[in-house]
C-alpha positions as CSV (number, residue, x, y, z in Angstrom):
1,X,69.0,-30.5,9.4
2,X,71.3,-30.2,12.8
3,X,74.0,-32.2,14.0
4,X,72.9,-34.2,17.0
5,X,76.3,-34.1,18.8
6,X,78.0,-31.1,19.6
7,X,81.4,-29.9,20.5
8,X,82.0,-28.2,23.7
9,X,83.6,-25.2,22.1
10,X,80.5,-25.0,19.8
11,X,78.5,-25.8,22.7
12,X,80.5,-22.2,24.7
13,X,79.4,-20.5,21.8
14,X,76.1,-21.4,21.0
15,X,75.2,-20.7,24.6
16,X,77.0,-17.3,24.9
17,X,78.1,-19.0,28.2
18,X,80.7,-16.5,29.8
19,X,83.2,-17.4,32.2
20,X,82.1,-15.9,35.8
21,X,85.2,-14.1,37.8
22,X,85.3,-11.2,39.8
23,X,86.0,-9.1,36.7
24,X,82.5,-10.7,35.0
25,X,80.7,-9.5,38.0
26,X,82.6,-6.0,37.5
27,X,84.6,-6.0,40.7
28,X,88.0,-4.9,40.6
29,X,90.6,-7.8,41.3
30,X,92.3,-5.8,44.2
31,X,89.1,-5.5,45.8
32,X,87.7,-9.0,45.2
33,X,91.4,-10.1,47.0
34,X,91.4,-8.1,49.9
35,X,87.4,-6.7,50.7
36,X,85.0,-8.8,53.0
37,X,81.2,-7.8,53.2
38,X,78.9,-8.6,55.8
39,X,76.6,-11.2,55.6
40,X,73.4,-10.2,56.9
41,X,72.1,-13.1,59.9
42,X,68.4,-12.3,58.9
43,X,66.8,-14.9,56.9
44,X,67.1,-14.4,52.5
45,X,63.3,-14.0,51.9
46,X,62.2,-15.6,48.9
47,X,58.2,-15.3,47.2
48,X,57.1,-18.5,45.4
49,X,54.4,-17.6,43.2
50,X,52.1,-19.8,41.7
51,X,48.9,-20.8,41.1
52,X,47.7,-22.3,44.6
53,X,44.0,-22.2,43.8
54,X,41.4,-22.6,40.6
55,X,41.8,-24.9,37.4
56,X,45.6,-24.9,36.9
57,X,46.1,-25.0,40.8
58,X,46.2,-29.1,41.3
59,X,48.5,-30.3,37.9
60,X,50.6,-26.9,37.8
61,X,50.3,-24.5,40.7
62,X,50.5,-26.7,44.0
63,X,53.3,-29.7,42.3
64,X,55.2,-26.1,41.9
65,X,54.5,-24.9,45.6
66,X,55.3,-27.8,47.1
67,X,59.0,-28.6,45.4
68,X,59.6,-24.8,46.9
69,X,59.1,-25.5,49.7
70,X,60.6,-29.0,49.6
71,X,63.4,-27.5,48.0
72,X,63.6,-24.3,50.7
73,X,63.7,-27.0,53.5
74,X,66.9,-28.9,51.6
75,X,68.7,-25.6,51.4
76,X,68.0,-25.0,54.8
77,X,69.0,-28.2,56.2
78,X,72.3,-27.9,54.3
79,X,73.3,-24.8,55.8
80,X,70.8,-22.4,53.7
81,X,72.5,-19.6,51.0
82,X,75.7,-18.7,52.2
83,X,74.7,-19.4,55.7
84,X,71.2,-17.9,55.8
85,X,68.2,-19.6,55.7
86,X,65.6,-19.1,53.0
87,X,61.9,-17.5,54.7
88,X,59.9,-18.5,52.0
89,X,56.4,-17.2,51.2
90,X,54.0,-19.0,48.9
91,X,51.9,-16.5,46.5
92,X,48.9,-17.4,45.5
93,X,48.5,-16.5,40.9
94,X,45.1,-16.5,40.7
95,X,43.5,-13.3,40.4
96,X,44.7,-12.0,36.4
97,X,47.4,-9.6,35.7
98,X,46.5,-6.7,36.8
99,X,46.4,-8.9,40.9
100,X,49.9,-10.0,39.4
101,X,51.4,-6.8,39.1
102,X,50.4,-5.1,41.9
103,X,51.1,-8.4,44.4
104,X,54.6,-7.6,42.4
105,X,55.0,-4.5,43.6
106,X,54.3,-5.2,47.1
107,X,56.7,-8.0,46.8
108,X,59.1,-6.3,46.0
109,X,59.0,-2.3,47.2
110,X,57.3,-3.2,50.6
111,X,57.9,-6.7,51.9
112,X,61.1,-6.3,50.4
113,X,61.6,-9.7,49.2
114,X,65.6,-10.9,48.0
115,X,64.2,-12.5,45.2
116,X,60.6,-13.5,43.0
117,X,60.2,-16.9,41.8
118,X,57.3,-17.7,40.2
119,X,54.7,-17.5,37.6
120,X,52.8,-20.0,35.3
121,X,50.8,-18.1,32.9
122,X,52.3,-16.1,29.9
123,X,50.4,-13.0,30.5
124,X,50.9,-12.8,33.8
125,X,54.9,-12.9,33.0
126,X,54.7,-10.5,29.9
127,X,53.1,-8.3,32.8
128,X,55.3,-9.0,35.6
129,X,59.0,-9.4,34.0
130,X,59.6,-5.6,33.3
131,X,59.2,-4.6,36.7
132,X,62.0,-6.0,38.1
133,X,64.0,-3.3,36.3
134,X,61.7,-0.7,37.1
135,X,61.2,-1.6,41.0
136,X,65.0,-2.8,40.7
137,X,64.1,-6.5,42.3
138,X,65.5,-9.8,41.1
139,X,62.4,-11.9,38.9
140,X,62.9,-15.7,38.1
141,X,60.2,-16.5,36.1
142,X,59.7,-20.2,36.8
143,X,57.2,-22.1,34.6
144,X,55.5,-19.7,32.1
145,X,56.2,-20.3,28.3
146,X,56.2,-18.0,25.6
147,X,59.2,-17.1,23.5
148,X,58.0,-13.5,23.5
149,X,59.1,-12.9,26.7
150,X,62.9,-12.6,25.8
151,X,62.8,-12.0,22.2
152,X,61.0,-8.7,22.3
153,X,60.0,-6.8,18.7
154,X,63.8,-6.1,17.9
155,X,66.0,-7.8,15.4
156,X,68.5,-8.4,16.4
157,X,67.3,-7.2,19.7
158,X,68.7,-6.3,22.6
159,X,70.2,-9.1,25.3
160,X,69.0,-9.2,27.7
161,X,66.1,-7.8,27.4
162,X,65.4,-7.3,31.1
163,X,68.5,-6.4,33.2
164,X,67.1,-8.1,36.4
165,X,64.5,-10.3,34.9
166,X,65.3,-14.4,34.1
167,X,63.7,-17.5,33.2
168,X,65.5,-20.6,34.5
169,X,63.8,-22.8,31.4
170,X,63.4,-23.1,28.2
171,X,60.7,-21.8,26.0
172,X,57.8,-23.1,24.1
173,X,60.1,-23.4,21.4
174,X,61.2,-26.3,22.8
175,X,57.9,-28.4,23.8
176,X,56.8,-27.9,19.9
177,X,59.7,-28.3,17.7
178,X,60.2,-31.7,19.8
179,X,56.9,-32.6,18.8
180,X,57.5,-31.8,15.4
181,X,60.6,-33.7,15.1
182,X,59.2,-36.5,16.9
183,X,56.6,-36.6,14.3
184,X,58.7,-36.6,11.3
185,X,60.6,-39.7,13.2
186,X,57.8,-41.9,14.2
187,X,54.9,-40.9,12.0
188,X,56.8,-39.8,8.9
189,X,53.6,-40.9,6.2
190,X,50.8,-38.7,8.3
191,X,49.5,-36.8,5.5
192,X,47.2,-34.1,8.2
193,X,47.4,-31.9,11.2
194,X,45.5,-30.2,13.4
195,X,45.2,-27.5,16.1
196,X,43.0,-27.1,19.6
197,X,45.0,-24.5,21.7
198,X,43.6,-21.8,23.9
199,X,42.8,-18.2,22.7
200,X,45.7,-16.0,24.2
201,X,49.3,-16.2,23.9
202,X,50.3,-19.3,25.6
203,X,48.3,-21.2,22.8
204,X,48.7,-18.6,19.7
205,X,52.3,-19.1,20.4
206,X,52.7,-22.7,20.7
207,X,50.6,-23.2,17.6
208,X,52.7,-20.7,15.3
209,X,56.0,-22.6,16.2
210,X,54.4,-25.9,15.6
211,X,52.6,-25.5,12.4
212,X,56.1,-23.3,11.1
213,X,58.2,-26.5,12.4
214,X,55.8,-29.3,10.5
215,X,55.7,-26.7,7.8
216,X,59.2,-27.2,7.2
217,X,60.0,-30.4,8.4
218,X,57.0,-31.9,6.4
219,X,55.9,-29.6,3.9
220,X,53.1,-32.2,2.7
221,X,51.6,-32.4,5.2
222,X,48.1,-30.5,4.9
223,X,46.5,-28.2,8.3
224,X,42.5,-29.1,8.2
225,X,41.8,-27.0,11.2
226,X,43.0,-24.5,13.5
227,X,40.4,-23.9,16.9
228,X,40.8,-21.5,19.6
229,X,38.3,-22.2,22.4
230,X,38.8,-19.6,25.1
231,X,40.6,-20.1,28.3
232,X,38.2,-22.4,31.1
233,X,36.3,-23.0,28.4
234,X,33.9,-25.9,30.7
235,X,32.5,-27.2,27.0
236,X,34.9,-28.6,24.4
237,X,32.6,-31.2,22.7
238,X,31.6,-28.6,19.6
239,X,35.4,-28.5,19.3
240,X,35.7,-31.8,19.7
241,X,33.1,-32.7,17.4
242,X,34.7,-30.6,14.8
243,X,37.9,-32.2,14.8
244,X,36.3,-35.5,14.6
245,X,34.5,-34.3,11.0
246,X,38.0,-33.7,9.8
247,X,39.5,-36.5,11.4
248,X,43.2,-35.4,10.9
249,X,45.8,-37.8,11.5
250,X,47.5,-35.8,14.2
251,X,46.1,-33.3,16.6
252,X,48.4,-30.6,18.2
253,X,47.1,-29.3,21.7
254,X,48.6,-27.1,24.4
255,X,45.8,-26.8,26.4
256,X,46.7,-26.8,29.7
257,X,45.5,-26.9,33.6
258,X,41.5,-27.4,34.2
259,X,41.3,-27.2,30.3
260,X,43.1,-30.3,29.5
261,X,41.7,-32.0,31.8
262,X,38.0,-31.2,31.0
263,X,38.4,-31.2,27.2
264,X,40.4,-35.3,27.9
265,X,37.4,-36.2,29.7
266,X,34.9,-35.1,26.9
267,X,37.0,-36.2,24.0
268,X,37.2,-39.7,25.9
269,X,33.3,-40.1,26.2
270,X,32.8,-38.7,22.7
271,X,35.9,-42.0,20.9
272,X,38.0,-39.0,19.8
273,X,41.3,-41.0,20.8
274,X,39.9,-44.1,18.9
275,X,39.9,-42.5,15.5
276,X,42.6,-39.4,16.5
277,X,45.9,-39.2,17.9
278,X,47.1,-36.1,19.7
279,X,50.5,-34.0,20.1
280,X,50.3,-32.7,23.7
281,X,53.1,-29.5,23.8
282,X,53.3,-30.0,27.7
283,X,51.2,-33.4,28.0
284,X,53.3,-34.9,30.8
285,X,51.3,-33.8,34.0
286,X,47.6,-35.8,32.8
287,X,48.4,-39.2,32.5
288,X,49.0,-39.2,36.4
289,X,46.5,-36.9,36.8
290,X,43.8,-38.9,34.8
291,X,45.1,-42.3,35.9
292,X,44.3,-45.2,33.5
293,X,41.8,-43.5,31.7
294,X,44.0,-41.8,29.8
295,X,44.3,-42.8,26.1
296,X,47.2,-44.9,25.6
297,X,49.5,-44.0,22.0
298,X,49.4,-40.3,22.4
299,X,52.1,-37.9,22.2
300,X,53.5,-36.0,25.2
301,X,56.3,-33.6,25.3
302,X,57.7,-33.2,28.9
303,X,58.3,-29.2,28.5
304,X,62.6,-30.4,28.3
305,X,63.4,-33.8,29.9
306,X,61.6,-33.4,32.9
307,X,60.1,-36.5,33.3
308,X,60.0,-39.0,36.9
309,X,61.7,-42.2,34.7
310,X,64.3,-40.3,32.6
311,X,67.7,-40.4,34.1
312,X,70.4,-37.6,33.0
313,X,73.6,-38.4,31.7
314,X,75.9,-36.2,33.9
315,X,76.3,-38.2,37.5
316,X,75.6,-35.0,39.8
317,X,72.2,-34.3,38.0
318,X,71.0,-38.2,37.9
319,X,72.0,-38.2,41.4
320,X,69.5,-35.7,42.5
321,X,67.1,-36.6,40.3
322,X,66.9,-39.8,42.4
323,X,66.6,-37.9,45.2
324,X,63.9,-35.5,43.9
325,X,61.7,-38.0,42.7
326,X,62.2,-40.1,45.7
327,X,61.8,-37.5,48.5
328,X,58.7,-35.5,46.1
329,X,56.7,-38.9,46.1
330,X,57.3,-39.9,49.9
331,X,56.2,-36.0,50.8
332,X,53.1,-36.0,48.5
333,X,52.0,-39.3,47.4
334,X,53.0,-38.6,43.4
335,X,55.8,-38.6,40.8
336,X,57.0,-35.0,40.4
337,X,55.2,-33.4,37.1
338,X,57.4,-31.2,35.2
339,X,56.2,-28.0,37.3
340,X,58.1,-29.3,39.4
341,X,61.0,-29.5,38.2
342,X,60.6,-25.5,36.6
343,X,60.4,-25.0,40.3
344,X,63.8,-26.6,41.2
345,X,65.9,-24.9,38.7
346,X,64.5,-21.5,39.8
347,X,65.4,-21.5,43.5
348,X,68.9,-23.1,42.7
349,X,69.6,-20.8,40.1
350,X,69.3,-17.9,42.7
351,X,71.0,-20.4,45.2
352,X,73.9,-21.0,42.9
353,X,73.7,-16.9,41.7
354,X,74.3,-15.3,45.2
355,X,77.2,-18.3,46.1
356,X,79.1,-17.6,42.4
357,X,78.5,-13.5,43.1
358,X,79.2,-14.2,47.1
359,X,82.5,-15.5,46.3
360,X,83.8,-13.1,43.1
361,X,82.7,-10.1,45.9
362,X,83.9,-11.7,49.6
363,X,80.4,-11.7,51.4
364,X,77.0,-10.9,50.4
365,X,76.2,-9.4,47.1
366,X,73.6,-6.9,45.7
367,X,70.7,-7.5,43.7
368,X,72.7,-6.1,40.4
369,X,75.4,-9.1,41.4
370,X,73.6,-12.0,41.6
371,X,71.7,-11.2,38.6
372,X,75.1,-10.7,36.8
373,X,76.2,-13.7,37.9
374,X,72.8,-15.7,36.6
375,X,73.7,-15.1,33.4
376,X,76.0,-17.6,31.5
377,X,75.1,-19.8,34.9
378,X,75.0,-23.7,34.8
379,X,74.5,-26.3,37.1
380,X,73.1,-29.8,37.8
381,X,69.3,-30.3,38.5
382,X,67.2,-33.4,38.5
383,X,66.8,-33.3,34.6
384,X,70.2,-32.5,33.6
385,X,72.9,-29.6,33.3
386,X,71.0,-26.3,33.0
387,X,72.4,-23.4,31.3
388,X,70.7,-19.7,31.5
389,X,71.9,-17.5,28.2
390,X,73.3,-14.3,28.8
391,X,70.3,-13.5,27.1
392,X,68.4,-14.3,30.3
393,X,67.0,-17.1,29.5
394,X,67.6,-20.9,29.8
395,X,68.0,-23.8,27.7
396,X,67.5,-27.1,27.4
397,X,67.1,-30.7,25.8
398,X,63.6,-31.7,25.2
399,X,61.9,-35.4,25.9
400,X,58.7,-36.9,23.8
401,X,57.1,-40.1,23.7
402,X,54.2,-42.2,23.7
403,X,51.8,-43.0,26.2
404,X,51.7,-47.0,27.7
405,X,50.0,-48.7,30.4
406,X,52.4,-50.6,32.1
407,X,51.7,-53.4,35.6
408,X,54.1,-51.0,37.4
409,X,52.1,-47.8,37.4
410,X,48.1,-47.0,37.2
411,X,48.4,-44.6,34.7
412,X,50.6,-44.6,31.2
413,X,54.1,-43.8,30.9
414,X,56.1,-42.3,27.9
415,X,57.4,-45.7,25.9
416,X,59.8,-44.7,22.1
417,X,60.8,-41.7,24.4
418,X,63.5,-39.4,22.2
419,X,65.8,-36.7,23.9
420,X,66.2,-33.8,20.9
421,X,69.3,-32.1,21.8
422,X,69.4,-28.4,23.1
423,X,70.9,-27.5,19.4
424,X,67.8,-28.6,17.8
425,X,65.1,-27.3,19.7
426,X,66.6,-23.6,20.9
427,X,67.0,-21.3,18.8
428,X,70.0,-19.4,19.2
429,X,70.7,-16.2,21.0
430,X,69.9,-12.5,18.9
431,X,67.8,-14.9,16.6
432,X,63.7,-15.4,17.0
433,X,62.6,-18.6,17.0
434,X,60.4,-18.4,13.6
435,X,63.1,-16.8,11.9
436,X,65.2,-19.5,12.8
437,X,63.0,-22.4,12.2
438,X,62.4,-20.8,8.7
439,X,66.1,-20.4,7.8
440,X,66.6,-24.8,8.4
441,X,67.9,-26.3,5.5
């Protein structure tokens, strides 16, 4: 279908990476030679928002939290952003969109915040994002999924979409056409599929690129059912039971939070995983969370290769992924969940942003700056090189495998774990990702 190995001028213009210089950033080349700004000596104040209370709070919303503020205190220690120190201030999700926009607004017009990071659900950003252009503030979505975000209803549409708005990861596309491809690897003679994803976008949309991927990497292979409990649904086991009747070979899930969680539980008591496997879109978080009770053999999808045992190929990101991992477990007692990780790439992509726009501009740089310098950014992090599109958005490889108990940990790791390249999972910029998916030969 797609080569596995790419060139790096194929690579440059896959990416629409663009070179960053003082012309990039739109500053003359006399005045980038011979202007200094101030630096302001008050601290850069940065708002971490995520979910710090309810069901997604404990896998999603705290791991998230804390590798801000873990990753504020590095900065910091290291001399901070261009000499100032990040003030951060943890943001609580919870509350629905409507809380979300107007804790945006306040964010931004009246605490006057340098920069937003945060968000895990995909209505709260499809809410969110377009403000940053309309209150003219810089927002990093961190965690939140769905490919409509960027894409818009264009095509080809615009790029970006948002002037001031970014997501330093992937989307969804990624977590299911890994799953997909995994599938076709290591269970090539399935001959059924299923679906059990929550009733609003985040699941809609990771079922539609799923079922389009197996459609056309495995066009035999028959969908029995498609269920959309609602979001915190408490009882699953009419769901479950349904599934069960079917008995598909493979069940695709993206349930997430609270939900996964309680629907695990349920299908456990109920033998589900005795007769059933499952495709978990962005599984990685419950096997630590659920400790050895949870099913060995299933498939989990580490929402790109952020995952505690993998180690990147470039020296400069496996270096800090050893010390992420290392200083996330002595500080909290667990292995980093992929959260995590989302959360590290947004508060060093702004980091990185203000020192690339810093330098092209000699001192501190506006709002309008730093965003032009996010795009076509990339830099190390603790799962590998990390490039945000000049479409705003990032990309990134993408890491399944199976679940194992092992003597060396009390819950299963990921054993037959495949990295899909970044040209395989991401579709490319000014395309959407159906279209895409549906024009694979």
């Amino acid at each position: 279908m797609m080569s596995k190995e790419i060139s790096r001028r194929k690579l440059l213009k896959y990416i629409g990476a663009t070179a960053l210089s003082a012309g990039a950033l739109g500053v003359p080349m006399k005045s980038f030679s011979q202007s200094k700004r101030a630096i302001p000596t008050t601290p850069v104040k940065v708002a971490a928002v995520s979910f710090l209370t309810g069901a997604a709070a404990a896998p999603f919303g705290i791991p998230g939290d804390n590798v801000f503020k873990m990753c504020a205190d590095k900065i910091n220690a290291d001399g901070g952003i261009l000499g100032r120190k990040i003030e951060l201030h943890s943001k609580d999700e919870a509350g629905g969109v409507d809380a979300q926009v107007k804790l945006a607004r306040k964010l931004i017009l009246e605490d006057k915040m340098d920069v937003v990071l945060g968000y895990i659900s995909s209505a709260d950003c499809l809410a969110v994002l377009p403000l940053a252009d309309e209150l003219g503030g810089l927002i990093v979505a961190y965690d939140c999924g769905t490919h409509e975000l960027m894409e818009g209803g264009k095509s080809p549409f615009d790029v970006p979409k948002f002037k001031l708005g970014f997501r330093s990861k992937a989307h969804l596309g990624i977590d299911n056409i890994g799953l997909a491809l995994y599938i076709k690897k290591y269970f090539p003679k399935i001959k059924s599929i299923a679906g059990i994803n929550q009733d609003y976008a985040w699941g809609r949309d990771s079922w539609l690129i799923f079922e389009t991927a197996m459609k056309k990497l495995m066009p035999d292979v028959k969908v029995t059912k498609a269920l959309w409990p609602p979001l915190f649904t408490t009882d699953f086991t009419a769901h479950i039971s349904a599934l069960m009747g079917d008995q598909p070979d493979i069940v695709h899930t993206s349930l997430w939070g609270g939900d996964a969680v309680t629907f695990t539980k349920q299908a456990i008591g109920m033998g589900f995983f005795k007769k059933i496997k499952t495709a978990w879109s962005r599984g990685e978080p419950y096997p630590q969370e659920l400790g050895k009770d949870f099913p060995e053999g299933q498939i989990i999808c580490c929402a790109g290769t952020h995952y505690f045992l993998y180690t990147p190929k470039d020296k400069a990101s496996a270096d800090l992924q050893k010390w992420f991992v290392g200083e996330y477990h002595k500080r909290y007692g667990k292995y980093p969940p992929y959260p995590g990780y989302h959360a590290y790439q947004a508060i060093y992509s702004y980091k990185h942003a203000v020192e690339k726009a810093g330098k092209a501009v000699g001192g501190w740089p506006t709002v309008e700056e730093v965003a032009k310098a996010m795009a076509g950014l990339t830099f190390p992090t603790p799962s590998g090189l990390l490039t945000i599109r000049e479409d705003h958005n990032a990309i990134e490889e993408v890491l399944v495998g199976l679940t194992k108990m092992t003597p060396k940990y009390p819950f299963p790791v990921l054993d037959k774990m495949e990295v899909f390249p970044a040209d395989q999972v991401n579709p490319p910029i000014r395309m959407k990702t159906v279209d895409w998916i549906n024009s694979w030969k």
